[in-house]
N, C-alpha and C positions, 0 to 999 in steps of 0.2 A: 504494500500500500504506500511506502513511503516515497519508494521508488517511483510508482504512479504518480506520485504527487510533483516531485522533483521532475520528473519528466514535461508534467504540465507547466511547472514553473519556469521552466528552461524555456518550452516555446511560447510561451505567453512575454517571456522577457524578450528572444529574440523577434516578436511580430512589434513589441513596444520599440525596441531598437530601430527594425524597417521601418516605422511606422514617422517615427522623429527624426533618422535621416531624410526620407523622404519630403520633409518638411522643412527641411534647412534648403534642399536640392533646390526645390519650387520656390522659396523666399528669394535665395540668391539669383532668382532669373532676372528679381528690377533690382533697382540700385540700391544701397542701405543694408542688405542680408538681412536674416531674419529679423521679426520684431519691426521692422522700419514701416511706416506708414504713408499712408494716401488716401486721397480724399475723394467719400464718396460723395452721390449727387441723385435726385429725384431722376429716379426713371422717366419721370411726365416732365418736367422745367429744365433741369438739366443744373435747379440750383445746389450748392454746396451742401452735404447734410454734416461735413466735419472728418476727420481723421480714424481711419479704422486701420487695424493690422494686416500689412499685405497677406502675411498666412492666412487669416481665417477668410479674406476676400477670397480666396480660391478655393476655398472650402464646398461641397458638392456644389448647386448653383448656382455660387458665387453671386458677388454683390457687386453692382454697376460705379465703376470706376471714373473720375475725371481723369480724362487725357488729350492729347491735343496733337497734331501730327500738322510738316509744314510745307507744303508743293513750292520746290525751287523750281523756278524756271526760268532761263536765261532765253533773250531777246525778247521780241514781245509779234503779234500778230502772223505774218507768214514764217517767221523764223522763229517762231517760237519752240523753245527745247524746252520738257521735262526733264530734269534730273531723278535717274532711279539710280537707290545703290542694292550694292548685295556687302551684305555686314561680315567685318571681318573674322575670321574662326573661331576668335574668344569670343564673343557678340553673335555668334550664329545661333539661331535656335532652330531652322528648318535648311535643312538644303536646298539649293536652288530657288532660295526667293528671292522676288527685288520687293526695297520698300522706298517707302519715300526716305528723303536724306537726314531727319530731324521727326524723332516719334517720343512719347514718352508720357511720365505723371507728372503733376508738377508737386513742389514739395506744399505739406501742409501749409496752410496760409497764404501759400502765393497764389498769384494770379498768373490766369491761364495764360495770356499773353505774355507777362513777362517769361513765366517759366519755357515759351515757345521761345524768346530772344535767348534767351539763356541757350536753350541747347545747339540752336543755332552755332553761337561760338562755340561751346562747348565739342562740337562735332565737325566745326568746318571753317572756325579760325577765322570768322568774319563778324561783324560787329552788326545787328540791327536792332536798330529801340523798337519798342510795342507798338509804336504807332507809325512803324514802318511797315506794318505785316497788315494785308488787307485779309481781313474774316469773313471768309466763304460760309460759313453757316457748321450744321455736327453733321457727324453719324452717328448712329448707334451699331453694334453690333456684337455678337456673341459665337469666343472660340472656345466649342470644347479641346480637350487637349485628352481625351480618352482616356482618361485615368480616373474619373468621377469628379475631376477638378475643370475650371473653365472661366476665362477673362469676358468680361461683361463691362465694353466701354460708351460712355459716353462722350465720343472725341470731337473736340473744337477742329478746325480746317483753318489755316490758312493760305496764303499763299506770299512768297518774299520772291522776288525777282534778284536776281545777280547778273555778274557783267564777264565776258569768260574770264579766264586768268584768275579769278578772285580767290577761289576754294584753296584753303589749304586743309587737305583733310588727314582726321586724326585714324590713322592705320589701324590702331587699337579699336575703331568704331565702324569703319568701312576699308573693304578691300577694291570696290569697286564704285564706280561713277558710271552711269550708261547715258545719254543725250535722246529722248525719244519723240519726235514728231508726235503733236497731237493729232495727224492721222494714222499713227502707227497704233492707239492706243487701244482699239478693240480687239487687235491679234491678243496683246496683253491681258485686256479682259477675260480672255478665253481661254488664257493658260499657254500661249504661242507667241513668242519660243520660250517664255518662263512662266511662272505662276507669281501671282503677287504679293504680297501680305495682306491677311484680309482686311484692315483697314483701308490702306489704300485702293484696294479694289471696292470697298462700297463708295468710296470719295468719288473713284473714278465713271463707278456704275450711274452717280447725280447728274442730270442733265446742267444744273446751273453751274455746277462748280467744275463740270467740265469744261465750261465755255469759257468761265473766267482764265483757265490758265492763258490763253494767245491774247488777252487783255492789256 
């Protein structure tokens, strides 16, 4: 019996062990590792509801996230480029995606906009104030990640225009820069020749905020 006992004890500690790796794994995917927070927001307004723990946000259903993602685009009307990157090795979470060049939470208390200028430099070594970024409108949208866990965001859109030459970008955050015609953009849609990150693909699936990019 005591053995019996011991034996359950043993795998009840090792499913507690998986159980809390697992949970540092999924924390360390946003910035801050576990414990670190982000700020949820009204499914219906999109207003702030305050600061909760990224762990338990992924927790089965997950709880709907402020975040905000930034469409570079250099030149503007017939020449107008999209910039997609593909994130560098340390920064990959899916193979073969592009995303837009600037994604993310912003930290408790701050503002969506700032927190969009911020990554900006942060990711590409260029400086824009808040009231340089024209605001395309949200998405919303929902990725499971097939584990019972699943990101539910409510992301702001902008868009910052650049001039070539400008980008200096941070290796550690992107391996890649791609230049895409906005008539190139429904092969993309489609999964041809890459798939997107699903944010930026509902961005892109918007009729308005598609136009605005050759703006």
């Amino acid at each position: 019996m005591g053995m019996h006992t011991t034996k359950v004890a043993m795998g009840e500690g090792k499913f507690a062990l998986e159980e809390a790796a697992a949970r540092i794994l999924r924390a360390g995917w946003d910035e801050g590792g576990a414990g670190a927070e982000v700020v949820a927001v009204d499914a219906a307004t999109g207003e702030a509801l305050g600061p909760v723990d990224r762990i338990e946000a992924h927790t089965g259903e997950g709880i709907l996230h402020q975040a905000f993602l930034t469409l570079l685009v250099e030149g503007r009307g017939e020449d107008a480029r999209l910039l997609l990157c593909r994130r560098s090795p340390l920064k990959r979470l899916w193979g073969g995606v592009l995303a837009d060049s600037c994604a993310g939470h912003p930290f408790p208390g701050e503002d969506v906009a700032a927190a969009t200028a911020r990554r900006i430099n942060e990711e590409l070594g260029i400086t824009r104030e808040p009231d340089q970024l024209k605001h395309l409108g949200h998405v919303a949208y929902r990725e499971d990640h097939g584990d019972g866990r699943c990101e539910c965001e409510w992301c702001e859109v902008y868009l910052a225009h650049v001039e070539p030459g400008e980008l200096h970008i941070n290796q550690e955050e992107i391996s890649e820069v791609r230049r895409v015609a906005p008539s190139e953009l429904d092969g993309y849609l489609q999964g041809h020749p890459e798939q997107l990150a699903p944010w930026l693909r509902e961005a892109l699936s918007d009729p308005s905020i598609r136009t605005a990019l050759a703006m």
